[in-house]
N, C-alpha and C positions, 0 to 999 in steps of 0.2 A: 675215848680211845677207840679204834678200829676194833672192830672185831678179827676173831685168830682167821673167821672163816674169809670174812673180805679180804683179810692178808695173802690168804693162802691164793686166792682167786685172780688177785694183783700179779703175786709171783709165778704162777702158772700161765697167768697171759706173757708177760714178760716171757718168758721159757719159751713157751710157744711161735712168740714176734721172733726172738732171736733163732732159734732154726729154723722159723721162714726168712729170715734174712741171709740165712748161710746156705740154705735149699736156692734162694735168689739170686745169690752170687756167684754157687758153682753154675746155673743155669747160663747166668748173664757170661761167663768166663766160656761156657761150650757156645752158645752164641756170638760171641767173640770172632772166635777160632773160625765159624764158616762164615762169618761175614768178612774176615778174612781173606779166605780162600775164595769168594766167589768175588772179590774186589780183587785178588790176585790175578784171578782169571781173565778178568773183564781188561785190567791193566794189560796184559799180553796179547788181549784181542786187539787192543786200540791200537798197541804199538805194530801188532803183523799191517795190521789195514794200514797205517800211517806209512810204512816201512813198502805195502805194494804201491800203494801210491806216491811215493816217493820215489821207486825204483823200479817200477815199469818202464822205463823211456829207456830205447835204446839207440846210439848214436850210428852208427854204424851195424853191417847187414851181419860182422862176427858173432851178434850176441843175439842175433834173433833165437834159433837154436834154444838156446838156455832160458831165452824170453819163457817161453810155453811152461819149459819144465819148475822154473823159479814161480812164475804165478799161480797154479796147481799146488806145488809142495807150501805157499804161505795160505793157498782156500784151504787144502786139504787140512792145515793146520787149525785156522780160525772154525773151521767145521769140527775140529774134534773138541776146542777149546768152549765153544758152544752145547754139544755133547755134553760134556762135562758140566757144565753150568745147568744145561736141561737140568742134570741128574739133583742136581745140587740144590736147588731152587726149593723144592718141595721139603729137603729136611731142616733146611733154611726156615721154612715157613712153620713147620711145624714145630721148632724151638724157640721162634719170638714168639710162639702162641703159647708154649709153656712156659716161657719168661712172664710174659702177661700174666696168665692164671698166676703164677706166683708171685707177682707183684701186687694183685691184689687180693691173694690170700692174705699176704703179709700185712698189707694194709687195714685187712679187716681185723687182725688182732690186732694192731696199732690202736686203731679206733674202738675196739671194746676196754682194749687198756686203759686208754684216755678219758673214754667212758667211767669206766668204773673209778678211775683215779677222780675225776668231780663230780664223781658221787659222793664220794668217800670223804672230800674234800668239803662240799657240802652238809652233809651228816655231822661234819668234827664243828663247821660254822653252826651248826643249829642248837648242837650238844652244849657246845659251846654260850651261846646265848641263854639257853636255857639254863646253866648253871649262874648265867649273870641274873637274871630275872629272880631267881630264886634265892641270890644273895643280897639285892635288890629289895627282897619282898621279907626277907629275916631281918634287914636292918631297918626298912621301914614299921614293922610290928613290933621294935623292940622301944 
């Protein structure tokens, strides 16, 4: 049989693995969110650039005028959507890097668990044999 204290040790990894799992998943969930928002961002970039180059050509000399000001208000736009993304990138980076760390923190109690679980598993196979040998060796001497 296990010992209370291997039990306890099993149980406490388990505890451990599973709030690195739920520490993982609120991480992975804010991670989410700005991968998100800077794939939001990038989307609206593509569409202003698709949208100047689409809608630059002017057919006649009435819309020159608005030419100038339409192509400005979609850079000024794609400049600040870029701005934005600048900003964004770095907290971006620094939360898959905490997602990481946490993934293999979590990993590593995964793996001490699993650990200690075939050890433990081990130990019951040996206990085990040795109880056969020794019933082995009472009914051979009788």
């Amino acid at each position: 049989m296990a010992t209370e204290a291997a039990l306890r040790r099993l149980r406490a990894l388990q505890v451990m693995e599973r709030l690195k799992s739920l520490e993982t998943e609120r991480q992975a969930a804010e991670t989410g969110v700005l991968r998100a928002r800077m794939d939001k961002l990038e989307g609206e970039k593509t569409a202003l650039l698709d949208r100047l180059s689409g809608e630059s050509r002017i057919d006649g000399l009435e819309g020159a005028p608005y030419l100038g000001r339409f192509i400005r208000s979609i850079r000024a736009e794609v400049d600040r959507i870029s701005s934005d993304a600048a900003r964004l990138a770095p907290e971006l980076a620094r939360s898959e890097e905490k997602l990481r760390a946490a993934l293999a923190e979590q990993k590593t109690y995964e793996i001490l668990r699993l650990k200690r679980l075939a050890e433990e598993r081990e130990a019951k196979a040996k206990r085990e044999a040795e109880a056969q040998d020794e019933l082995s060796l009472l009914r051979w001497t009788r």
